[in-house]
C-alpha positions as CSV (number, residue, x, y, z in Angstrom):
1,X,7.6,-7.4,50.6
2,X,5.6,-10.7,50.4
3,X,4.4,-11.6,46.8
4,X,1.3,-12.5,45.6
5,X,1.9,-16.1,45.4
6,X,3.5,-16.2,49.2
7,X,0.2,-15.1,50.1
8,X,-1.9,-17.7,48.6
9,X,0.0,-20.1,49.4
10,X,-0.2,-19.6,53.0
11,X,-3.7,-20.0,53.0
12,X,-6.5,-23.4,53.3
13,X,-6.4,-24.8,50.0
14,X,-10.2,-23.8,49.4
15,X,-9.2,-20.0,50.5
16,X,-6.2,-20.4,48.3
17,X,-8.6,-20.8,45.2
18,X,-11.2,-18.1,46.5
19,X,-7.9,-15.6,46.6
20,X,-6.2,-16.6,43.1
21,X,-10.3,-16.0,41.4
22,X,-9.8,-12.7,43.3
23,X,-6.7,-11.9,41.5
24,X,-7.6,-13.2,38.2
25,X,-10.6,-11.4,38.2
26,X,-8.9,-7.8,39.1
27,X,-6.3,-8.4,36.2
28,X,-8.9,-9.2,33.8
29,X,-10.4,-5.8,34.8
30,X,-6.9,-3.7,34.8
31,X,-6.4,-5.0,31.4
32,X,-10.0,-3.8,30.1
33,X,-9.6,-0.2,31.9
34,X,-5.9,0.0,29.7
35,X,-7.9,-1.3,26.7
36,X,-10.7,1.4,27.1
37,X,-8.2,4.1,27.8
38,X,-6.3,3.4,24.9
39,X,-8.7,3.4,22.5
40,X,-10.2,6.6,23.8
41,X,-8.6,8.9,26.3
42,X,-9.8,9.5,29.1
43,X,-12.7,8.4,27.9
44,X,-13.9,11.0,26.1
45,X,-16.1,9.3,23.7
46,X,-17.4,12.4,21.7
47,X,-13.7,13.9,21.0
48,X,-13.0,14.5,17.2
49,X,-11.9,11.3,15.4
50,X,-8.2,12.7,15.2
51,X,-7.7,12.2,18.6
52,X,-9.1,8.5,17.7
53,X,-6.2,6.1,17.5
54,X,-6.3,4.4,14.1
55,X,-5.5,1.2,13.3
56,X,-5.6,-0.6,16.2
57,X,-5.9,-4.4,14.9
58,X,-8.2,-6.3,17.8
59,X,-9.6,-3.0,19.1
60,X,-11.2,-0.5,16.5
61,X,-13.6,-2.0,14.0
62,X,-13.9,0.2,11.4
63,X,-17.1,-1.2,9.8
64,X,-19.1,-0.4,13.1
65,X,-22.5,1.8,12.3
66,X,-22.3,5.5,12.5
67,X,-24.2,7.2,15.0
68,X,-25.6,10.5,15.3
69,X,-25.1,12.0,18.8
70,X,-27.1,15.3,18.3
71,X,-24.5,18.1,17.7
72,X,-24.7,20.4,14.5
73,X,-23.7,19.5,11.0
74,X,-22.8,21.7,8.1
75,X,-26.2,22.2,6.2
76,X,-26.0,23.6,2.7
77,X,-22.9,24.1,0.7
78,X,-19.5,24.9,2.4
79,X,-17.1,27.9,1.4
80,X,-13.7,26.3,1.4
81,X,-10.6,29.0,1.5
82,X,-7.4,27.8,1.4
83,X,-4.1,29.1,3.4
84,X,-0.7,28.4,1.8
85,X,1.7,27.9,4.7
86,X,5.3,28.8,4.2
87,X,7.3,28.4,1.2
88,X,5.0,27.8,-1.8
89,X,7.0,29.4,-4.7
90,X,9.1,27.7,-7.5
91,X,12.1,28.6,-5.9
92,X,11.2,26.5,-2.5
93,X,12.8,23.6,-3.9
94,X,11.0,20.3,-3.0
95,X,9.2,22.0,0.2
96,X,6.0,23.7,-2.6
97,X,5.7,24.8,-5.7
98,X,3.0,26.2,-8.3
99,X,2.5,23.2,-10.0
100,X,1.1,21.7,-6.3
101,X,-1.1,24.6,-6.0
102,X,-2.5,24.7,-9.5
103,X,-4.0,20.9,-8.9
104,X,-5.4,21.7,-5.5
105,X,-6.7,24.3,-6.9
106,X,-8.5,22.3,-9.3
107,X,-9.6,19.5,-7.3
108,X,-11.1,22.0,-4.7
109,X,-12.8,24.1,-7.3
110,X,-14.6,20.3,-8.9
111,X,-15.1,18.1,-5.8
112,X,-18.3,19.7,-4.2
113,X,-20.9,18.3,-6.0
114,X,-19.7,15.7,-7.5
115,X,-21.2,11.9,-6.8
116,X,-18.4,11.6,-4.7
117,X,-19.1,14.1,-2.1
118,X,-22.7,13.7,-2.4
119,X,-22.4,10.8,-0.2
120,X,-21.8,13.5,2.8
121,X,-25.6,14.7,1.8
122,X,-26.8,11.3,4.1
123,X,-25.6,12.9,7.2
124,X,-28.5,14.9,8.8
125,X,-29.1,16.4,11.9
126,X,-32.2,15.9,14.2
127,X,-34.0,18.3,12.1
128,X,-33.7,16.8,8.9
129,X,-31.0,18.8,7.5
130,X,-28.0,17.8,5.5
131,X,-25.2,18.9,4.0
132,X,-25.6,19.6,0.6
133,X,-23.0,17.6,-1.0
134,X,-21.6,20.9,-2.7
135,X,-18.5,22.9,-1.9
136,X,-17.4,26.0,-3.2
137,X,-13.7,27.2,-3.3
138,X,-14.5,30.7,-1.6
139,X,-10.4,31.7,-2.3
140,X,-6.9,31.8,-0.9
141,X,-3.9,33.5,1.3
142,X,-0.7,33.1,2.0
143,X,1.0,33.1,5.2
144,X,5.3,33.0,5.0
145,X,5.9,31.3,8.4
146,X,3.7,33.5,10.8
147,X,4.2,30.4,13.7
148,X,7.3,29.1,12.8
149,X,8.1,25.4,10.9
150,X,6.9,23.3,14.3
151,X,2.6,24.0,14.2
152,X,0.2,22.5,16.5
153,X,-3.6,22.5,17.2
154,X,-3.3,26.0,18.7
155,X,-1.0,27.7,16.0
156,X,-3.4,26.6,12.9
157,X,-6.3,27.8,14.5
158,X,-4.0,31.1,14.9
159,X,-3.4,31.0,11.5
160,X,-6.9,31.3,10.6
161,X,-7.8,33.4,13.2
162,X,-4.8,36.0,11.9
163,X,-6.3,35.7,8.5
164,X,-10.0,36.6,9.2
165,X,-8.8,39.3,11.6
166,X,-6.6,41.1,9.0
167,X,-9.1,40.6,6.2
168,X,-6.6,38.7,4.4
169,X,-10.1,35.9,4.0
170,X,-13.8,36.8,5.0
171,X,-15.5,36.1,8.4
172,X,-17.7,33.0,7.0
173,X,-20.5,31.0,9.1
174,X,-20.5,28.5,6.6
175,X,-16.2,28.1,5.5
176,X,-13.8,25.7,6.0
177,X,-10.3,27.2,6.6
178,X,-7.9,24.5,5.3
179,X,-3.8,25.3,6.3
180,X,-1.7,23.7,3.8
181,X,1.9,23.6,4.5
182,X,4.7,23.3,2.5
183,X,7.1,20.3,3.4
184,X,9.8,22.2,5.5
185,X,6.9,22.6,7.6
186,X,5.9,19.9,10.8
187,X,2.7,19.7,13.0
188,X,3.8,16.4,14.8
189,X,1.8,17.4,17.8
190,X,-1.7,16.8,15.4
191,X,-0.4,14.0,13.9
192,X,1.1,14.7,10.6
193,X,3.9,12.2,9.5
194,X,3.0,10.1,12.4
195,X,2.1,6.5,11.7
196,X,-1.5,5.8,11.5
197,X,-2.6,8.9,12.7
198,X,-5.0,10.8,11.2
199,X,-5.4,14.3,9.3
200,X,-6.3,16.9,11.9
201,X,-9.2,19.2,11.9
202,X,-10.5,21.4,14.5
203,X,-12.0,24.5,16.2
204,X,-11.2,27.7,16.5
205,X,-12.5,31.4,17.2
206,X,-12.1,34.5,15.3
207,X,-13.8,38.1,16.0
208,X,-16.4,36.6,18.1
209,X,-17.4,33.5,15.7
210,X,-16.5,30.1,15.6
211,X,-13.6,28.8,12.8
212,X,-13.4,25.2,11.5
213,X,-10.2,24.5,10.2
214,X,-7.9,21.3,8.5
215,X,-4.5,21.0,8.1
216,X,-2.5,18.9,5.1
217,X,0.9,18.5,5.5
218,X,3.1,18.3,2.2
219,X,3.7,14.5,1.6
220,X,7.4,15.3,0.8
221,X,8.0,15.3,4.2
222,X,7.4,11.8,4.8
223,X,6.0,10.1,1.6
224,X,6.3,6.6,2.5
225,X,3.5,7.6,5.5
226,X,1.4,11.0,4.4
227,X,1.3,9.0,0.5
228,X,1.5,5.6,0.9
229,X,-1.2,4.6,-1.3
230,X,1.7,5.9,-4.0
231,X,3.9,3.2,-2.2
232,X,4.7,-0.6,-3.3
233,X,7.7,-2.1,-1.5
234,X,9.6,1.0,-1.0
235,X,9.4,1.8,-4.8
236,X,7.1,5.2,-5.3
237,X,4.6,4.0,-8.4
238,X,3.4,6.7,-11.0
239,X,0.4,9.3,-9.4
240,X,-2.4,10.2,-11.9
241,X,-0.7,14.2,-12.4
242,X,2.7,13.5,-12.2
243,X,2.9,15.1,-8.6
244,X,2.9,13.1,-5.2
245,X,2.3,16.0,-3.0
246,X,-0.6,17.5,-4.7
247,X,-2.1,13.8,-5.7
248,X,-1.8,12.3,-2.2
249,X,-2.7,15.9,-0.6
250,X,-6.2,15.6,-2.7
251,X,-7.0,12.4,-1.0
252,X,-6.3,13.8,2.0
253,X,-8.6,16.9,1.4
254,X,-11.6,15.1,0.5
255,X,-11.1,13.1,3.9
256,X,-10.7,16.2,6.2
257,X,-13.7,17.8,3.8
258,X,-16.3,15.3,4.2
259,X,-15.2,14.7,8.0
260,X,-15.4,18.4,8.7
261,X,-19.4,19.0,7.3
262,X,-20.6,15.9,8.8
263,X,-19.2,16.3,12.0
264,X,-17.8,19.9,12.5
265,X,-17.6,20.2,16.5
266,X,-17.1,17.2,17.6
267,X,-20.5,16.1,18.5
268,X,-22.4,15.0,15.7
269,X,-21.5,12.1,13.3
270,X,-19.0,9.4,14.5
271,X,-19.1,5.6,15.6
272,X,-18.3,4.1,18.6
273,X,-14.8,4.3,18.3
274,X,-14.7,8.0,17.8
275,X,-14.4,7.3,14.1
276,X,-15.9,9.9,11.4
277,X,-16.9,9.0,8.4
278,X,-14.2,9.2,5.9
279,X,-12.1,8.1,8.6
280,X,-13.6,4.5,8.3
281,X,-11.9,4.3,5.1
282,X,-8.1,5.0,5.0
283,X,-6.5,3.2,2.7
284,X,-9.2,2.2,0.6
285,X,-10.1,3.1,-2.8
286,X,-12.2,0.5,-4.6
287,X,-11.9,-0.5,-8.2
288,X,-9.0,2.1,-10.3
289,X,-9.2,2.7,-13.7
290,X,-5.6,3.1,-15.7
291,X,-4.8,6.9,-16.0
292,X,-2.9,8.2,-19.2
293,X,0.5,8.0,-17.7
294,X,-0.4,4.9,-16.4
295,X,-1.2,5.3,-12.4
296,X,-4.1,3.9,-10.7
297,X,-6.7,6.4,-10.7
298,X,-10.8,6.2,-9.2
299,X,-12.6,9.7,-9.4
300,X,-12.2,12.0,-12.8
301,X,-12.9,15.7,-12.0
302,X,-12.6,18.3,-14.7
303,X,-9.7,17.5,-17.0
304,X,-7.8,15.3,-14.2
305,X,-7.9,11.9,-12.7
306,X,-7.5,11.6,-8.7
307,X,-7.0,8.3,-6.7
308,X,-9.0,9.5,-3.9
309,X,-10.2,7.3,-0.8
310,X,-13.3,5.9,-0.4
311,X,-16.0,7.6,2.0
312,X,-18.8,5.9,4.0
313,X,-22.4,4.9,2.8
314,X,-24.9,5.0,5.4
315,X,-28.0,2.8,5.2
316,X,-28.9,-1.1,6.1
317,X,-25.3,-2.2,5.1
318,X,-23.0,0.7,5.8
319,X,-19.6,0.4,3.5
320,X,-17.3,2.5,2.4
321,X,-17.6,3.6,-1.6
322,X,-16.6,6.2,-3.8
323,X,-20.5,7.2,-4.3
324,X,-23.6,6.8,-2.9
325,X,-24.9,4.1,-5.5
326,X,-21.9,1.5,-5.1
């Protein structure tokens, strides 16, 4: 098979010049299809932002404007039930435990509300209405194993779905259905313990109606990557309750949270990389304060400290803050 270059070079010199543009140019454009595919597949530009590659350095900028693209928000305050996948007793060993639940449970019960999640109250739909910054933690379930230790997108929804249907938690236009898994249990499929992916929420059905759920993995799975805010040169530093899993799954909550009301389907609130809001600020948390054991902490709610990443501020000079004042 003749090459390229044995081509051009059996040409005039001035239609050996015309050729090699010709090549150049077709490169230049197989390179910017693999680029654009990449970054969003198959060009899907309205998919959720988990199926958004993060942190791609030269490609994704996360401090691009969000845009509104017409689909429905959350309005009003959102009923958050939670579902306690697999082993969450104190005899599971390092895979969950009370002491896990018992801050979850707090941070869910004091987050909504608070000048934190009030930033979420900016996102509006076409008709002017918003969420309401407030959540309410509408109650719990449990759910020993029901799909196994390897979950993906379809199981979780299942999970909910299994729930509602057996009246386990209420049929609820305005919930949130977060899956919470112990550590024995994997979902590698959505992303969880996978570098730079991030936390999955989605869409299912149940009797008729549409479900959102989330899903938080247990950090103990893979702490280094699901809490490496916790992380400094391999060495785990102090968390503000003494727990990894519960104080890196808290971060991770108000993420998939504020993602879920602002953009619930899919087709309301993300930027032009398929970015949602909180998803614009992985990593970051803005000025700590010194906890009482001594861990970095940002956001105080109730009678605990949180370090809790920043969420994004829309307005003339978008930024990602820990309220809308900053």
């Amino acid at each position: 098979m003749r090459t390229i270059t044995h081509i051009i070079r059996n040409h005039h010199p001035r239609k050996q010049m015309r050729l090699l543009f010709v090549v150049l140019i077709t490169v230049a454009l197989v390179g910017a299809m693999s680029q654009i595919t990449t970054l969003v597949p198959g060009l899907n530009l309205t998919a959720f932002a988990q199926d958004a590659p993060a942190g791609q350095k030269g490609q994704v900028k996360s401090d691009s404007k969000m845009l509104y693209h017409n689909g429905p928000i959350m309005s009003g305050a959102a009923d958050v039930y939670v579902i306690w996948y697999g082993c969450w007793d104190n005899d599971c060993g390092n895979s969950g435990d009370t002491a896990t639940q018992d801050i979850l449970r707090d941070f869910l019960s004091n987050v909504g509300g608070s000048p934190y999640f009030q930033i979420n109250a900016m996102y509006a739909n076409g008709s002017g209405q918003a969420p309401s910054g407030a959540t309410l933690y509408g109650g719990e379930a449990y759910d020993r194993y029901s799909r196994g230790l390897e979950l993906s997108a379809t199981d979780i929804a299942a999970i909910v779905e299994n729930q509602i249907v057996t009246n386990g938690l209420p049929q609820d236009p305005g919930g949130i259905w977060v899956v919470v898994a112990s550590a024995d249990v994997s979902s590698v499929s959505t992303g969880f313990c996978v570098p730079s992916a991030l936390p999955h929420h989605g869409r299912g059905m149940a009797l008729g109606s549409d479900t959102r759920y989330a899903f938080v993995g247990n950090p103990n799975r893979c702490p280094t990557i699901a809490a490496s805010q916790f992380f400094s040169g391999g060495v785990q530093l102090p968390t503000p309750n003494d727990n990894l899993a519960a104080d890196a799954m808290a971060s991770t909550l108000a993420q998939l949270l504020s993602r879920v009301v602002t953009n619930p389907t899919g087709g309301a609130w993300f930027d032009r990389y398929g970015l949602e809001n909180a998803s614009k600020c992985v990593g970051q948390f803005g000025p700590t304060y010194s906890a009482t054991n001594g861990a970095r902490a940002n956001l105080r709610l109730g009678s605990r400290d949180y370090l809790i990443q920043q969420n994004w501020v829309l307005g003339r000079k978008e930024h990602c803050a820990m309220n809308s004042s900053l």
